[in-house]
C-alpha positions, -999 to +999 in steps of 0.1 A: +448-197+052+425-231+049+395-229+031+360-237+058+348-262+034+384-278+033+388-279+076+355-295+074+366-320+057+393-325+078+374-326+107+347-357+099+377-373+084+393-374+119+360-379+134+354-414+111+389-426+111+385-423+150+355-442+148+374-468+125+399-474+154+376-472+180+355-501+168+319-479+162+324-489+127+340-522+111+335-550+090+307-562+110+290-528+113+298-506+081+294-469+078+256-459+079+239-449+043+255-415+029+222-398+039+223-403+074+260-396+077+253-365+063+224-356+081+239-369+116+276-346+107+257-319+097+274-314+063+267-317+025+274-348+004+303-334-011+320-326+019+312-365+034+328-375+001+360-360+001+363-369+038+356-406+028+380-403-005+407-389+020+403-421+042+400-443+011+438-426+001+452-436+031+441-475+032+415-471+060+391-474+043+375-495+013+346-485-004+324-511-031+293-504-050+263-520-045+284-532-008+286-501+008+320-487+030 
C-alpha cells in the first residue's frame, strides 16, 4: 500500500513531466515560482519538491539557483 503523500507526488510529477513534453513549459518559458506551483496543484512545498527532485533524477529536468527550473 502507497503512502497519499507519496501518490501525490507521483501524480504532479506526471502532470509537469507532461507539461515538459507538451511544450507549456521549456527553456523559453520555465516553471512558474514555487509559490504559485503550489498554490495552482493544490499541494505543500514539500510535496512540489520531491515531485521536482524525481524529475531532476530522471534528466528532465535541471534546476539552478538564483536561475530557477
Amino acid at each position: 500500500m502507497q503512502r497519499q503523500g507519496h501518490n501525490l507526488t507521483n501524480q504532479i510529477m506526471h502532470q509537469l513531466g507532461e507539461a515538459i513534453v507538451t511544450g507549456t513549459y521549456g527553456p523559453s518559458n520555465p516553471f512558474p515560482i514555487e509559490s504559485e506551483l503550489c498554490k495552482s496543484y493544490g499541494v505543500s512545498r514539500s510535496v512540489l519538491r520531491e515531485a521536482i527532485k524525481m524529475l531532476s533524477a530522471k534528466g528532465v529536468i535541471a534546476s539552478r539557483p538564483r536561475q530557477g527550473t
